[in-house]
N, C-alpha and C positions, 0 to 999 in steps of 0.2 A: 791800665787804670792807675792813679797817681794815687803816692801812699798817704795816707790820712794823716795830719800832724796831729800829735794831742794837746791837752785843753794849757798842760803846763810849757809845750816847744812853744806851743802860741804867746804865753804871757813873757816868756824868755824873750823870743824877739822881740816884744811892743819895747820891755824894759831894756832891751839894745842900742831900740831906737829913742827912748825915752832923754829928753833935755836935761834929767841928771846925770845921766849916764854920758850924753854927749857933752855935755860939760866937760866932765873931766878928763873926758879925752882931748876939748882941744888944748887944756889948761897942760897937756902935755903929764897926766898924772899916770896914766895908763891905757893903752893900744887896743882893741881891738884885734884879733888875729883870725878864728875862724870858727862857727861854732859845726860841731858833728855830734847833734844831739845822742845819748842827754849831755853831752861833755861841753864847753864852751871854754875857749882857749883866748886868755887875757893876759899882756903884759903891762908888769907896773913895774914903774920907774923909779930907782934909788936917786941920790942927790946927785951921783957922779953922771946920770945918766944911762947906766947900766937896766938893762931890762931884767926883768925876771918875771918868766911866763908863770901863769897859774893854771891847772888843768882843772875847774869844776865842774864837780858830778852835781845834775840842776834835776834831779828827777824829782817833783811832786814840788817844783816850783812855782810861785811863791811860798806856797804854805808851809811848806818844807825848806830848810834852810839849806842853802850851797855846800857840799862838802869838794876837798882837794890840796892836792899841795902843788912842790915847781915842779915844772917840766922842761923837759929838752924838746925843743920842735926837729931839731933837725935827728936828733936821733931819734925821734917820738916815742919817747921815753921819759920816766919817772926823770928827773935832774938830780946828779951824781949827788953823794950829800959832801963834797968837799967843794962844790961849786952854789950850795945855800948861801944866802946872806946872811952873815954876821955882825957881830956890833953890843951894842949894850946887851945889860944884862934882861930886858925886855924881849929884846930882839931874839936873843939868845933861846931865851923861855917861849915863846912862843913859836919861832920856825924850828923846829926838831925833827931832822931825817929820821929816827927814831921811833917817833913817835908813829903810829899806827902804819910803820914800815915808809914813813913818808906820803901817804896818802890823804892826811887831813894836816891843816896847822892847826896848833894846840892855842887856841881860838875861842871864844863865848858866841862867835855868830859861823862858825864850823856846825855842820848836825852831828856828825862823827865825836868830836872834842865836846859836845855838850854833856853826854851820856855820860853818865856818872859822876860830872860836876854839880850837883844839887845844888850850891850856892854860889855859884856864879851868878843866876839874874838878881840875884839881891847887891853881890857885890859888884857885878858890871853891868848896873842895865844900860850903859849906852853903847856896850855892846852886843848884846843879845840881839838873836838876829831879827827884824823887824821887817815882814814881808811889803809894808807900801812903802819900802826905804830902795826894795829891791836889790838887785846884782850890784850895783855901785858901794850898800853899805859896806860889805865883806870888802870889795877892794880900797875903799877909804882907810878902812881898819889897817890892812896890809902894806897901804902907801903912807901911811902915818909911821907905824913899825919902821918902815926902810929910808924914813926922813929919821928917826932916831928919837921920836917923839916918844920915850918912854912912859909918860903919864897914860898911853893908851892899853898898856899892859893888861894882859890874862894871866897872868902868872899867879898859882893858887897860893 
């Protein structure tokens, strides 16, 4: 008997396949790579071209926001923190190996990075994470970061 998907693997793949999301992939912003529920494995592209995977945890998706940070696919592992992206002082502030051992970026559309920022949706609501924006907003957010767009900053 084949195993049952739940109500959120389900809404994960529609938003996979969803015209924002494929947008941005062909606009070349970030790759699709593989999902292994709840986990869904995305690479977003810096200016130079350089990929850098993102591994979110999509449990209680949409309603629940994406948490994760880089990954290494070929070692399928956490991504070392001397191989993070770096850059402005945004940049900086937001991707931190650090921070929750590297497991969330320090994010207003992260579930993990939210808790206990109380004034983040006041100070970033167009970050906060916005479920009919789906999986593309969190990587918009990140492909912004690693264009150098510093106006898109979490930083408290």
């Amino acid at each position: 008997m084949a195993a049952q998907v739940s109500p959120d693997e389900l809404s994960l793949r529609a938003d996979l396949a969803s015209a924002r999301f494929l947008s941005g992939q062909d606009r070349g912003r970030w790759r699709f790579n593989r999902l292994d529920w709840p986990f869904v494995f995305v690479g977003v592209f810096a200016p130079d071209g350089q990929e850098f995977v993102l591994r979110l945890d999509c449990k209680g998706f949409p309603t629940t926001a994406p948490t994760g940070g880089f990954w290494d696919l070929e070692g399928d592992c956490h991504l070392a923190a001397a191989r993070w992206p770096s850059g402005g002082e945004c940049m900086r502030l937001a991707f931190r190996p650090d921070w929750k051992n590297g497991h969330a970026l320090y994010l207003p559309c992260d579930r993990e990075s939210l808790v206990g920022h109380d004034a983040w949706p006041s100070q970033y609501p167009q970050l906060i994470w916005k479920p009919a924006k789906g999986i593309s907003h969190y990587l918009e957010v990140v492909h912004d970061l690693l264009q150098g767009h510093d106006d898109v900053s979490a930083a408290a």
